[in-house]
Backbone as CSV, one residue per row, in Angstrom:
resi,resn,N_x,N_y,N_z,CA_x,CA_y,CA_z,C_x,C_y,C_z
1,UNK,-31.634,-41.261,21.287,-31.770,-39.982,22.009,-30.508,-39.156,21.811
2,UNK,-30.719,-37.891,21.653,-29.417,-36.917,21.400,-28.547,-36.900,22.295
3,UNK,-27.429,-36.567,22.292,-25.815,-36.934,23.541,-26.389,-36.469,24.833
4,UNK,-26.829,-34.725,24.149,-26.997,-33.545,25.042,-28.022,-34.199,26.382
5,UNK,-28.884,-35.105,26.207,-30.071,-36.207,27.071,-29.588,-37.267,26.666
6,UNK,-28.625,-38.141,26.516,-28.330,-39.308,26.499,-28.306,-39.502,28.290
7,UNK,-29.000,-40.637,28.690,-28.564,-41.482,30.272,-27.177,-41.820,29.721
8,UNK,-26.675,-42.432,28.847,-25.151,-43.147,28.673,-23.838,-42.296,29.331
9,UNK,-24.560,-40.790,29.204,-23.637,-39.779,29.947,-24.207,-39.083,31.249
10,UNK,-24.408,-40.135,32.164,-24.971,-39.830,33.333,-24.574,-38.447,34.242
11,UNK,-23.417,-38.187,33.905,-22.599,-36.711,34.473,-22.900,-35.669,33.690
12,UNK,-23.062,-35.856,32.442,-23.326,-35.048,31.428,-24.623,-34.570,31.757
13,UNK,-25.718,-35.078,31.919,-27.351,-34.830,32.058,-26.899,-34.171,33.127
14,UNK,-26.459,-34.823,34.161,-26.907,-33.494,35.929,-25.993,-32.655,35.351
15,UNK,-24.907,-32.117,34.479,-24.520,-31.533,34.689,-25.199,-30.001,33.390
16,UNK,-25.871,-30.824,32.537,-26.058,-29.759,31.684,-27.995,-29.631,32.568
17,UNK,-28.494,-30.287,33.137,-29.842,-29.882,34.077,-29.390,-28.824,34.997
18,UNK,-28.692,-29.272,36.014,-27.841,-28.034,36.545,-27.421,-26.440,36.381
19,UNK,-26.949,-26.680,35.223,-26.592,-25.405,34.145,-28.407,-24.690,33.572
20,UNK,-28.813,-25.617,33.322,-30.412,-25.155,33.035,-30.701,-24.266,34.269
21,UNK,-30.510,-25.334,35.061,-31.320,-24.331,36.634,-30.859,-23.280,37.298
22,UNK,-29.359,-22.931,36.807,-28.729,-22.112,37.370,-29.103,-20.504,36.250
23,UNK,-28.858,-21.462,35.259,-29.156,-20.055,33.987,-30.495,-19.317,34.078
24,UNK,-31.452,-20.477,34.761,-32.707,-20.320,34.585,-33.170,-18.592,35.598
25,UNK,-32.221,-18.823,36.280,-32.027,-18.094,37.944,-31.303,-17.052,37.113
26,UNK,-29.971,-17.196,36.723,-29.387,-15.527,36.515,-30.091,-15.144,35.247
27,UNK,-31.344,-15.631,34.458,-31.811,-14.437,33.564,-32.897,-14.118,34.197
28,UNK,-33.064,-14.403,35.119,-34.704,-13.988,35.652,-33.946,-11.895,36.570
29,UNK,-32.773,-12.414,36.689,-32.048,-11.393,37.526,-32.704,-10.382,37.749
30,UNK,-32.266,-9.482,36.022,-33.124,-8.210,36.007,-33.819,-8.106,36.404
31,UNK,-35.288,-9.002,36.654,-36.454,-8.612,37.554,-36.740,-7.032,37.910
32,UNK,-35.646,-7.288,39.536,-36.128,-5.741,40.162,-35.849,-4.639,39.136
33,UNK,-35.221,-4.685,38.545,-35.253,-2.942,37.314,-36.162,-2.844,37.012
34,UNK,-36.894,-4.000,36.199,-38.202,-3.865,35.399,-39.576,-3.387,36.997
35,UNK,-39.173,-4.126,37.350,-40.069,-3.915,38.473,-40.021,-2.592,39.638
36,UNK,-38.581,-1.813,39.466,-38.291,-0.654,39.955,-38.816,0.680,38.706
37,UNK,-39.071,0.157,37.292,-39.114,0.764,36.396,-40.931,1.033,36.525
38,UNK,-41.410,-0.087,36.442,-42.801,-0.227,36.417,-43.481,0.537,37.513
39,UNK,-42.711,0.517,38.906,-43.253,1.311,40.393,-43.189,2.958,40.210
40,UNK,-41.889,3.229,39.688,-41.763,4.843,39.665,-41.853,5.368,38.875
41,UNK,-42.704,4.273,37.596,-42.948,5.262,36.120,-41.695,5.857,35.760
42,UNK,-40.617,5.335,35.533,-39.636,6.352,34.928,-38.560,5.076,34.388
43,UNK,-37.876,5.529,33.461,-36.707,4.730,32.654,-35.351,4.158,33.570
44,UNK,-35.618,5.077,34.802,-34.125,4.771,35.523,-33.174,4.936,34.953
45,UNK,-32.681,5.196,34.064,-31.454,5.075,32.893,-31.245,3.472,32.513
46,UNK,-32.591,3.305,32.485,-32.919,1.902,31.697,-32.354,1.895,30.173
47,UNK,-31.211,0.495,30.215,-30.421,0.446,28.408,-31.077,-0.826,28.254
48,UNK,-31.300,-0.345,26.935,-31.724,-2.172,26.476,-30.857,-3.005,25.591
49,UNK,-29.899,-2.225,25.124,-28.678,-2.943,25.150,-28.235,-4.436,25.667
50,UNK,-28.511,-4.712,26.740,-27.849,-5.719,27.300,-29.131,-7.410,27.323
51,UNK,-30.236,-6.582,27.158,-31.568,-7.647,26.588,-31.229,-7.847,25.510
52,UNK,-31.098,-7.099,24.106,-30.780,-7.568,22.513,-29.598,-8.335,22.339
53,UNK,-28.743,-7.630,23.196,-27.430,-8.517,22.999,-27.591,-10.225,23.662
54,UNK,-28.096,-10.430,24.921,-28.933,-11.408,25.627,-29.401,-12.583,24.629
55,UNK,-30.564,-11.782,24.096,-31.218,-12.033,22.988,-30.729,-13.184,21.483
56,UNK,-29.557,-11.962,21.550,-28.601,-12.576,20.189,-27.952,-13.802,20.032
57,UNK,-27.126,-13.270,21.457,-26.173,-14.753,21.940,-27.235,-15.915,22.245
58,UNK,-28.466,-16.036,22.956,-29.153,-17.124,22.610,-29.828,-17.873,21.504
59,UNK,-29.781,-16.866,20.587,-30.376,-16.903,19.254,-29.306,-18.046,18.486
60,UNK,-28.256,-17.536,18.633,-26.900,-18.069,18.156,-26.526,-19.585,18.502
61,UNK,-26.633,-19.496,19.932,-26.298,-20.647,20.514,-27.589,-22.179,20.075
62,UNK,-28.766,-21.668,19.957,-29.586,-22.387,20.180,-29.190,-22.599,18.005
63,UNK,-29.110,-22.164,16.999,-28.560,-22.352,16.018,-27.410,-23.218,15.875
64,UNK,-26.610,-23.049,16.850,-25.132,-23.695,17.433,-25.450,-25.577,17.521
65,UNK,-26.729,-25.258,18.470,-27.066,-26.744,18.785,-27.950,-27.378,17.809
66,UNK,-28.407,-26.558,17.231,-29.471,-27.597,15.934,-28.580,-28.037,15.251
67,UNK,-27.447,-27.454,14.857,-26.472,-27.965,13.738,-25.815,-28.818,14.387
68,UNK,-25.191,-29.072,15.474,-24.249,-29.779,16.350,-25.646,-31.318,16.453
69,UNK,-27.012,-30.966,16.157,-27.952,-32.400,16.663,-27.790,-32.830,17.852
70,UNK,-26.698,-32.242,18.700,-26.326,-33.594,19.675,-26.427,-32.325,21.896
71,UNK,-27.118,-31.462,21.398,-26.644,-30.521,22.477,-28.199,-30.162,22.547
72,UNK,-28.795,-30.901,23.498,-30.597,-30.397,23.599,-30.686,-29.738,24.507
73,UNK,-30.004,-29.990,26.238,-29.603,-28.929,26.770,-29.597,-27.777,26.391
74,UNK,-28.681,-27.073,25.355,-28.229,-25.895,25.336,-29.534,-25.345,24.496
75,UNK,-30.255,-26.117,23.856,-31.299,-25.810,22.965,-32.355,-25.608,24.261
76,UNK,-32.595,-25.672,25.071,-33.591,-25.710,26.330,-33.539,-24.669,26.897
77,UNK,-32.499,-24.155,27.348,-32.316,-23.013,28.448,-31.795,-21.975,27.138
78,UNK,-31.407,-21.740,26.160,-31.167,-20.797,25.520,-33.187,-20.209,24.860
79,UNK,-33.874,-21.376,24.991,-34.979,-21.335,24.284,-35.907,-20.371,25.687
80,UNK,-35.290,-20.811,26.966,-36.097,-19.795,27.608,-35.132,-18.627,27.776
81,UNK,-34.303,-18.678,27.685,-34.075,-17.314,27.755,-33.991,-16.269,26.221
82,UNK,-33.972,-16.674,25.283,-34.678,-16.212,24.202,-36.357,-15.435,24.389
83,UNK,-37.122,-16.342,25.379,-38.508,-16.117,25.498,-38.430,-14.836,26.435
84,UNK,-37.401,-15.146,27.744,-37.409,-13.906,28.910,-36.851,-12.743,28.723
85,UNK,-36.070,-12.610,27.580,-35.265,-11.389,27.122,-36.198,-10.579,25.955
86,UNK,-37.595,-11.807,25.177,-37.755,-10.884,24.302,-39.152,-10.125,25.309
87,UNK,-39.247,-11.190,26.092,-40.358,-10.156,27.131,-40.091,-9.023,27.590
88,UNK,-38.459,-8.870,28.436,-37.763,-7.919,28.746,-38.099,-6.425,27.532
89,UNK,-37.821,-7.273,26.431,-37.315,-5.716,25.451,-38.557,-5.448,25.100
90,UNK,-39.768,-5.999,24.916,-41.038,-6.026,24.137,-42.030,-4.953,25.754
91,UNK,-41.713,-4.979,26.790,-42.165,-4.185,27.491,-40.949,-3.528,28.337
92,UNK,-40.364,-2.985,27.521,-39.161,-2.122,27.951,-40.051,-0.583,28.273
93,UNK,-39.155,-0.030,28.774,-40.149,1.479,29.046,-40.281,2.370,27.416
94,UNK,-41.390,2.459,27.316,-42.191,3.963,25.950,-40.974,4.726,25.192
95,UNK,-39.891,5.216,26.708,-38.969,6.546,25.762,-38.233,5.474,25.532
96,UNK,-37.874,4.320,25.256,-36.275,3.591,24.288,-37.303,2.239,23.601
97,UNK,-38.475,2.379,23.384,-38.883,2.029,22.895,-38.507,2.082,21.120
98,UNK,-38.175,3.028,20.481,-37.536,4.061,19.275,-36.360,3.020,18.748
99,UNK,-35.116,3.165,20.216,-33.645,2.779,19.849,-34.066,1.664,20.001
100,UNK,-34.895,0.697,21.015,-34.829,-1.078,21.083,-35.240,-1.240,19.819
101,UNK,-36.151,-0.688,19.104,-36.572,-1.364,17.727,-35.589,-1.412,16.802
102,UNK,-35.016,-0.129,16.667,-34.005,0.176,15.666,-32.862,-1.128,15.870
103,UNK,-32.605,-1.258,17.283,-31.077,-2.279,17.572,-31.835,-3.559,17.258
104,UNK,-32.882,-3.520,17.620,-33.868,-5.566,17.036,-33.236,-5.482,16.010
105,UNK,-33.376,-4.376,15.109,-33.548,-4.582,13.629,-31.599,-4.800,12.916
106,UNK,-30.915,-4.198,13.827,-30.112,-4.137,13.506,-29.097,-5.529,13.963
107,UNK,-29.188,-5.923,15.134,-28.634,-6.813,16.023,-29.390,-8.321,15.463
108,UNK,-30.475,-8.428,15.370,-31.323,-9.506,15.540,-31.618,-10.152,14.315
109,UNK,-31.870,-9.192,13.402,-32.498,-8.964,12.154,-31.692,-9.430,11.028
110,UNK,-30.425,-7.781,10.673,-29.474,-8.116,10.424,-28.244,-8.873,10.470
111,UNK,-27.555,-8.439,11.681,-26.472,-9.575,12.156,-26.567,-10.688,11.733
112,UNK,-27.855,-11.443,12.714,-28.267,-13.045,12.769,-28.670,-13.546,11.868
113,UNK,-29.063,-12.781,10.585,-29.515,-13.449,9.226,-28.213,-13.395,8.581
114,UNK,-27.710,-12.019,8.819,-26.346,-12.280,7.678,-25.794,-13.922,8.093
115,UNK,-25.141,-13.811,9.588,-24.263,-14.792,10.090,-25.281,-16.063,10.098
116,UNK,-26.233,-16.189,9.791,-27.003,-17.612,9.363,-27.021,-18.438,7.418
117,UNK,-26.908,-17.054,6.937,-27.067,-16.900,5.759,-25.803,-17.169,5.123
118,UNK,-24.683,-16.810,5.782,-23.204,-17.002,5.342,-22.565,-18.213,5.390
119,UNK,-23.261,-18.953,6.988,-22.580,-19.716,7.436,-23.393,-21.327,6.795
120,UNK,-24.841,-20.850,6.323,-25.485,-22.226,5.560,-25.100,-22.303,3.873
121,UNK,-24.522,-20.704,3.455,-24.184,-20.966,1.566,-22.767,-20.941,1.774
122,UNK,-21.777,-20.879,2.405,-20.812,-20.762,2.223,-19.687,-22.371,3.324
123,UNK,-20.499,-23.020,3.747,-19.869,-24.520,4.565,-21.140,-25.186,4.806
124,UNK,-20.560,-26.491,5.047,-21.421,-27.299,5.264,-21.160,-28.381,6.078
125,UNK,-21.374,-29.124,6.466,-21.565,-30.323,7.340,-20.538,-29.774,9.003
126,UNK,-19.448,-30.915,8.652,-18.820,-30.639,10.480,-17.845,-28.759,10.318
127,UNK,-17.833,-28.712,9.284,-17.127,-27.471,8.687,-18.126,-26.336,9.278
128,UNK,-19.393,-25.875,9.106,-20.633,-25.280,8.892,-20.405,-25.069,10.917
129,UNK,-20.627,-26.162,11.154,-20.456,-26.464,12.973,-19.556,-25.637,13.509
130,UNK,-18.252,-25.788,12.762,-16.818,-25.299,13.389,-16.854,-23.821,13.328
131,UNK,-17.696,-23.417,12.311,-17.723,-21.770,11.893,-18.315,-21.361,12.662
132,UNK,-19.736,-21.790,13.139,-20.597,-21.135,13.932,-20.546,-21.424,15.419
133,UNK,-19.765,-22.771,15.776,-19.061,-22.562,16.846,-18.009,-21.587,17.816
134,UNK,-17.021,-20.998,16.905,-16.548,-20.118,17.102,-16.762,-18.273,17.042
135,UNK,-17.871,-18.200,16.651,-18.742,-17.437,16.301,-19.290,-17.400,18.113
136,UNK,-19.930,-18.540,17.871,-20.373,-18.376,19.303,-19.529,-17.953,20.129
137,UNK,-18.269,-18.678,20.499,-17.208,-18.162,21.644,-16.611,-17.134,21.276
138,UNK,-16.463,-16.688,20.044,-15.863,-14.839,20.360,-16.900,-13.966,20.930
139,UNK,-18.340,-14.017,20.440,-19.106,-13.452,21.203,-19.415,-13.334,22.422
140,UNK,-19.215,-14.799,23.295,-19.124,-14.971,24.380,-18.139,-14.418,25.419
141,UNK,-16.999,-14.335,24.493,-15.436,-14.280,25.342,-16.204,-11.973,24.845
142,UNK,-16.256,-11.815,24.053,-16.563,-10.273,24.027,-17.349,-9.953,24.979
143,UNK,-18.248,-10.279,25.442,-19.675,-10.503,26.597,-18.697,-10.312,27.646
144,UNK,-18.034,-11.775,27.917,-17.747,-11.587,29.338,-17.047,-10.352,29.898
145,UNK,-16.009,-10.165,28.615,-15.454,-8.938,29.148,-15.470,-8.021,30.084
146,UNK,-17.118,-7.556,29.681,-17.914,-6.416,30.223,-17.975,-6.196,31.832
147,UNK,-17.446,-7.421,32.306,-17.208,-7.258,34.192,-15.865,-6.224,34.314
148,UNK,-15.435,-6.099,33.349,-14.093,-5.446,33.637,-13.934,-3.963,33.678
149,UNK,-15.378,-3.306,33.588,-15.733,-1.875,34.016,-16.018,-1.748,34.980
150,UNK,-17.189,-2.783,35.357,-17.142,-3.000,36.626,-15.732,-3.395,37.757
151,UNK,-15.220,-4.065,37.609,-14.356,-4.411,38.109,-13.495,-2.928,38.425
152,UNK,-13.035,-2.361,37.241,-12.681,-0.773,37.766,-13.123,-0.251,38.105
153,UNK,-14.161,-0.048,38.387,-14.952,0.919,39.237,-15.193,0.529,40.631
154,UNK,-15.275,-0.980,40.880,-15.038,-1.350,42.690,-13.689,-0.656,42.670
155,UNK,-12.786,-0.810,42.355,-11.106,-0.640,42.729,-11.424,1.188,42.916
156,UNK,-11.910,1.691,41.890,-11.815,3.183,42.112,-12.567,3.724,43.055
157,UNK,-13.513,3.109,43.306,-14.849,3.947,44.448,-14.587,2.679,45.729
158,UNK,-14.141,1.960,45.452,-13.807,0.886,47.131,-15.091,0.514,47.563
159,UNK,-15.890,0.529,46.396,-17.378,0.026,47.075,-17.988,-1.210,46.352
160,UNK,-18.632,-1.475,46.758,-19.359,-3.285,46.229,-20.914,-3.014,45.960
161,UNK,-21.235,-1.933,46.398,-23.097,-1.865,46.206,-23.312,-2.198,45.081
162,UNK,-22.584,-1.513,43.963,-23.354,-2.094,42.320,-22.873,-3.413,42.300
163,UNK,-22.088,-4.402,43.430,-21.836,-5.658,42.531,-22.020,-6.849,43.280
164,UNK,-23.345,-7.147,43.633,-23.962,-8.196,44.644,-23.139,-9.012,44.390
165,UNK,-23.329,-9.759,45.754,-22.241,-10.771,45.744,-22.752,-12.243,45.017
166,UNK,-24.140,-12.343,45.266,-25.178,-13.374,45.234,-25.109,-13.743,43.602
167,UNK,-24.801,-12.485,42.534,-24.759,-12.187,41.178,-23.278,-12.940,41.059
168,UNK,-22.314,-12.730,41.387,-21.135,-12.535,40.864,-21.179,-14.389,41.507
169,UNK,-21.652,-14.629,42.509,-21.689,-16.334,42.523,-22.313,-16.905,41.845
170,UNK,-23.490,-16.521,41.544,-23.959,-17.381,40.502,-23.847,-17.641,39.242
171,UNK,-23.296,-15.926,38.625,-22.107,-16.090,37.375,-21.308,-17.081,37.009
172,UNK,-20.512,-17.450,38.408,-19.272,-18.308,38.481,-19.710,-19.741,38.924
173,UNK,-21.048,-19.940,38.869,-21.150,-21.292,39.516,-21.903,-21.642,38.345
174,UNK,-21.678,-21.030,37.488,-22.924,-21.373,35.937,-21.637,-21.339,35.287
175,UNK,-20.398,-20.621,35.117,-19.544,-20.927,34.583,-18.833,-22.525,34.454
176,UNK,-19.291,-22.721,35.866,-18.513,-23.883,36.435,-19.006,-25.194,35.691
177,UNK,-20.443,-25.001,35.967,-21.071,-26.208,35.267,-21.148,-26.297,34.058
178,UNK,-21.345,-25.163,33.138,-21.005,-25.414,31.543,-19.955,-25.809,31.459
179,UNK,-18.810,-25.082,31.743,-17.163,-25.712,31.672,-16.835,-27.333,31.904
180,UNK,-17.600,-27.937,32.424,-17.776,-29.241,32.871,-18.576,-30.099,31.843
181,UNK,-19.903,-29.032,31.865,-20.554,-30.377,30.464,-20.306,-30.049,29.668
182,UNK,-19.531,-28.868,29.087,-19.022,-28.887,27.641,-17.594,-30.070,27.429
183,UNK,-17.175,-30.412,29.068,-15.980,-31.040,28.756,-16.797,-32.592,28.681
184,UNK,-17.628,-32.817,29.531,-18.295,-34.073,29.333,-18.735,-34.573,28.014
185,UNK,-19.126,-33.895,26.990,-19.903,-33.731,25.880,-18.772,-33.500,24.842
186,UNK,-17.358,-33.257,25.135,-16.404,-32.787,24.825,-16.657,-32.248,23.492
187,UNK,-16.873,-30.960,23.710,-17.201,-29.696,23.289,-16.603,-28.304,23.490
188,UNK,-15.463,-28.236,22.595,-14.485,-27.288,22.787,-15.595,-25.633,23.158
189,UNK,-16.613,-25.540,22.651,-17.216,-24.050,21.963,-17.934,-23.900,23.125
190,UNK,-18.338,-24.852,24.062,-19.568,-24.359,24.858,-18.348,-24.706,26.481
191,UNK,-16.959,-25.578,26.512,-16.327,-24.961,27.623,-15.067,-24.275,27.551
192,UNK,-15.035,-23.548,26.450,-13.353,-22.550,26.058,-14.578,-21.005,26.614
193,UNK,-15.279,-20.244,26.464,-15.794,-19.098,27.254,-15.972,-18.938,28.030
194,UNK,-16.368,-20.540,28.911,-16.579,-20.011,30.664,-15.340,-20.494,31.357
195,UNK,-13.979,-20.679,30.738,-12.983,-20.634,31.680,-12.617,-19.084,32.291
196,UNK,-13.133,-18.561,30.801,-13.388,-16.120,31.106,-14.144,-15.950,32.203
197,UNK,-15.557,-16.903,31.994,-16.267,-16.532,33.075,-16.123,-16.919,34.643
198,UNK,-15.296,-18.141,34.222,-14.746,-17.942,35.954,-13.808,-17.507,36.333
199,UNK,-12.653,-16.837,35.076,-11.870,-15.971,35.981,-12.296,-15.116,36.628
200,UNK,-13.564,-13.970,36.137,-13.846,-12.775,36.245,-14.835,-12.969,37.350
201,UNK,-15.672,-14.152,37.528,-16.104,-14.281,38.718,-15.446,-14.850,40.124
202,UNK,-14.812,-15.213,39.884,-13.769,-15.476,41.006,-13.130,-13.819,41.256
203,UNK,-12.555,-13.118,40.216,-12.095,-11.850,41.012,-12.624,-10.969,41.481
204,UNK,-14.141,-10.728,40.523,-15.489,-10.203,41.414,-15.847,-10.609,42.795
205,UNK,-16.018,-11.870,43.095,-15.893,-12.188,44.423,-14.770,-11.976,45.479
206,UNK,-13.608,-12.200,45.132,-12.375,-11.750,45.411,-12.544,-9.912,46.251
207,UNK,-12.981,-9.384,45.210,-13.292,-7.830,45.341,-13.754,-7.609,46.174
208,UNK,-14.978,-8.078,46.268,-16.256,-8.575,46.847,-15.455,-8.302,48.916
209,UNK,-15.178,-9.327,48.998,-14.489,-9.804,50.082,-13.145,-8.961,50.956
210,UNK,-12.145,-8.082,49.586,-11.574,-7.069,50.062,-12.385,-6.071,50.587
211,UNK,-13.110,-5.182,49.443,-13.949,-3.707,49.027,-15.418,-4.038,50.399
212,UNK,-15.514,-5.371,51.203,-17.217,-5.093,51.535,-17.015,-3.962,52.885
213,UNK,-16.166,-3.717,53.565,-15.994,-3.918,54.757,-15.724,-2.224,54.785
214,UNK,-15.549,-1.650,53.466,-14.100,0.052,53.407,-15.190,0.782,53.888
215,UNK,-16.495,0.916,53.337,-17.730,1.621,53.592,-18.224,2.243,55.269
216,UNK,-18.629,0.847,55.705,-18.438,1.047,57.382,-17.077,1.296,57.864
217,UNK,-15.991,0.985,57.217,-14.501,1.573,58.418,-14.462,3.233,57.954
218,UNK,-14.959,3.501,56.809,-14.568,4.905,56.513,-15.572,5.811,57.489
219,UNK,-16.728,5.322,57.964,-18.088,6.135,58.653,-17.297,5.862,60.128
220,UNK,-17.308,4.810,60.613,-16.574,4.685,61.825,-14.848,5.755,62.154
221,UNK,-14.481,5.770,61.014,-13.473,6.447,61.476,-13.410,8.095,61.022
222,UNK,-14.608,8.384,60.786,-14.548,9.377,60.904,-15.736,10.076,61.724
223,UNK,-16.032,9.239,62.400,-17.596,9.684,63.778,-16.654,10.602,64.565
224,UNK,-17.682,11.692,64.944,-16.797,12.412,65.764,-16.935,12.089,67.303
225,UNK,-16.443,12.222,68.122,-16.424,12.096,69.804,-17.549,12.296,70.041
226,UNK,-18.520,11.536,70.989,-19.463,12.053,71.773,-19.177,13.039,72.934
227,UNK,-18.107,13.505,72.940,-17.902,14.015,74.395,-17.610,15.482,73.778
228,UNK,-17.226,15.672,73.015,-16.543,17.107,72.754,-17.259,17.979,72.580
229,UNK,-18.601,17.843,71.838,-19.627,18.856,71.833,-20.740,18.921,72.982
230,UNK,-20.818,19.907,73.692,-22.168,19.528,74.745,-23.498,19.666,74.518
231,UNK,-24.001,19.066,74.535,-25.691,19.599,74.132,-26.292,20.276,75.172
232,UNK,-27.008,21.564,74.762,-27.589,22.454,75.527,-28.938,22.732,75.593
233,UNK,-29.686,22.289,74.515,-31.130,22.728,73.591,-31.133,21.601,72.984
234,UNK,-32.321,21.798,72.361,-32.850,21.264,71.513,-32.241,21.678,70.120
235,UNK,-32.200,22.703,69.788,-31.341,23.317,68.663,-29.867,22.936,68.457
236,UNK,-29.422,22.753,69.405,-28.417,22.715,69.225,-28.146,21.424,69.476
237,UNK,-28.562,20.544,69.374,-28.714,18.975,69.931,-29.556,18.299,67.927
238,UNK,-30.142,19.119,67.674,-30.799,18.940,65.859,-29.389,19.236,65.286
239,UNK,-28.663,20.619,65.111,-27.383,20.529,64.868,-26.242,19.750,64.663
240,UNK,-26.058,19.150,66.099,-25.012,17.971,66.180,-25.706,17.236,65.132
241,UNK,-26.379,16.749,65.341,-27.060,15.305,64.662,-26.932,15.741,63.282
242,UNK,-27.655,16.849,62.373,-26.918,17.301,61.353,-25.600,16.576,61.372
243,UNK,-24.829,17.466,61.719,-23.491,17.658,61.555,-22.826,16.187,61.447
244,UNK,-23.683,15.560,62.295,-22.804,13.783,62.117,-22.947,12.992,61.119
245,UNK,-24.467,13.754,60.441,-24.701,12.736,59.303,-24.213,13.415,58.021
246,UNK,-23.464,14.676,58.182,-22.907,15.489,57.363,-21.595,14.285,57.292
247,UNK,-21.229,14.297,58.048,-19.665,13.772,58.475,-20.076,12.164,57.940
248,UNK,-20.865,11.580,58.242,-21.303,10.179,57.886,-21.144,10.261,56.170
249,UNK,-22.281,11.302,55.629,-22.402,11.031,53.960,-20.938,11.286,53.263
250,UNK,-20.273,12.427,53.892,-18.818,12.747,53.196,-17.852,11.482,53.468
251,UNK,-18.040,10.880,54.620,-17.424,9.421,54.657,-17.607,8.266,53.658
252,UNK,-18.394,8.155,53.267,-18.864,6.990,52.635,-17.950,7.301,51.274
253,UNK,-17.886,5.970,50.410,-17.535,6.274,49.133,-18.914,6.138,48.390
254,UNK,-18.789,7.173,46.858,-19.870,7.416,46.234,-19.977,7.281,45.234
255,UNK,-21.036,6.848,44.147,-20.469,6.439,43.190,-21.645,7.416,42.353
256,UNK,-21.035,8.444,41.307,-21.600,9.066,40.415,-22.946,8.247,39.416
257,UNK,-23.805,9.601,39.190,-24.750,9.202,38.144,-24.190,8.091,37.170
258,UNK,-23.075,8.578,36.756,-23.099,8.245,35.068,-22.249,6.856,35.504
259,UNK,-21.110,6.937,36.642,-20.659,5.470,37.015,-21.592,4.260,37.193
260,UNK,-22.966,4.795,38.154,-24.095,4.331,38.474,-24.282,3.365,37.339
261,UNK,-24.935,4.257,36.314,-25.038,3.622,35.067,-24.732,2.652,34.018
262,UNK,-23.388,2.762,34.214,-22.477,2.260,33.836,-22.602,0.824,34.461
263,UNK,-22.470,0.983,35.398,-22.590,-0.514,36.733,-23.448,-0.997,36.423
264,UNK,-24.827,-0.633,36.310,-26.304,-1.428,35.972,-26.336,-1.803,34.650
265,UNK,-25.950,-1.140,33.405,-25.538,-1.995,32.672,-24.821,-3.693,31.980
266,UNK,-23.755,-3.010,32.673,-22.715,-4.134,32.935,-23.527,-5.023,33.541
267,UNK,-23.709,-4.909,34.851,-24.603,-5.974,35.474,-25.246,-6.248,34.981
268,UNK,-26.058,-6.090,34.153,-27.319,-6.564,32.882,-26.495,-7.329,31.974
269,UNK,-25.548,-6.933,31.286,-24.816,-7.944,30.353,-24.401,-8.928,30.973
270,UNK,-24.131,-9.105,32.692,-23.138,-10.327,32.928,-24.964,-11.181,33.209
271,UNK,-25.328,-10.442,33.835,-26.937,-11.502,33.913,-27.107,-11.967,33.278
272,UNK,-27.136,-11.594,31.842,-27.541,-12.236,30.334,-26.726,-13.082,29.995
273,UNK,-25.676,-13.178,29.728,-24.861,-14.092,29.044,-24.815,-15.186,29.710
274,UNK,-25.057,-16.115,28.718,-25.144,-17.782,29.080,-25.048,-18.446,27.775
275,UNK,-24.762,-19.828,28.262,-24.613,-20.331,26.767,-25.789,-21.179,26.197
């Protein structure tokens, strides 16, 4: 039996099953978009970007493990999420229907044949492994990156709405367990990327825990007195109430269209990436 399901590595199995079940959970993530996309008929500023790329890195990885023979795990959960990402892009919304094909063709097509094609005529045996191993972890370590827009943008707007907390734990608790059975399996390629991923989820949470709280102190401290205005009417009693939720929305911090965007993205790339 292959290492990756060997019983002989009893820590190794719960720990790469584990990693299955956790991965299994942050690619299902996206969900509500598709399902916010599908309700209001409209694109949302739906990118599909972060499905192809998804896409790729599993494509890669699950290549990673046929050559390695010994990593069935990673061949398992990369194989469903290969399946849930190409569902994702294959009923993506009509208008980016155009650019998803064009990037398949370019990302999926190209890329992954060149870098298959290079890496089977040009090395071979544990050599062939080492190439496409590292292949894998620059891509990975490039991926993770992508929290780090996010990450500026809590610090600049003092807000946490684009960055569930529930996301940014389960990031880091999938980090945790690959980092572990790649060390069990001792496998430099599958635990040298998620030591990235748990820095960045640890400071996301971190954030998390400063930034949750600024939202309500900024509305609270700027409510005005109940006592200072008197109500006289009805009119003038609709007024106040105006006026407080005037004072409420200018309180809050806000985060622009195009920041918006930006955030749901990102959040789509950190959903995706797994090994």
């Amino acid at each position: 039996m292959a290492a990756g399901l060997s019983l002989d590595r009893p820590w190794a199995f719960t720990f790469g099953i584990l990693g299955n079940i956790i991965s299994f959970m942050v690619y299902l993530a996206p969900l509500p978009t598709f399902y916010r996309v599908y309700k209001r008929k409209s694109t949302e500023g739906f990118q599909s970007v972060p499905y192809v790329v998804a896409l790729f890195s599993a494509m890669l990885w699950i290549s990673y493990a046929f050559l390695k023979t010994d990593a069935c795990l990673l061949i398992t959960i990369n194989s469903v999420g290969c399946a849930i990402e190409t569902v994702y892009i294959v009923y993506a919304p009509k208008a980016t229907k155009i650019f998803t094909a064009k990037l398949v063709l370019l990302v999926i097509v190209a890329m992954f044949g060149l870098i298959l094609l290079l890496t089977l005529l040009l090395s071979e045996g544990a050599k062939r492994v080492e190439i496409l191993g590292w292949i894998c972890v620059s891509f990975s370590v490039s991926v993770f990156v992508a929290p780090l827009s996010v990450i500026r943008l809590v610090i600049r707007t003092k807000s946490v709405e684009f960055m569930p907390f529930s996301l940014s734990f389960f990031l880091t608790l999938s980090a945790v367990v690959w980092f572990a059975y790649g060390l069990l399996i001792r496998d430099l390629y599958v635990s040298l990327p998620n030591v990235l991923g748990f820095i960045f989820g640890i400071l996301q949470m971190a954030l998390y825990v400063a930034y949750k709280d600024r939202k309500k102190a900024a509305v609270v401290e700027q409510e005005p007195p109940e006592h200072v205005l008197p109500i006289t009417n009805r009119d003038t009693a609709q007024k106040a109430v105006e006026v407080h939720r005037t004072v409420e929305t200018h309180g809050e911090d806000k985060v622009g269209d195009g920041d918006q965007k930006e955030i749901d993205e990102n959040k789509e790339v950190m959903a995706s990436v797994e090994v």
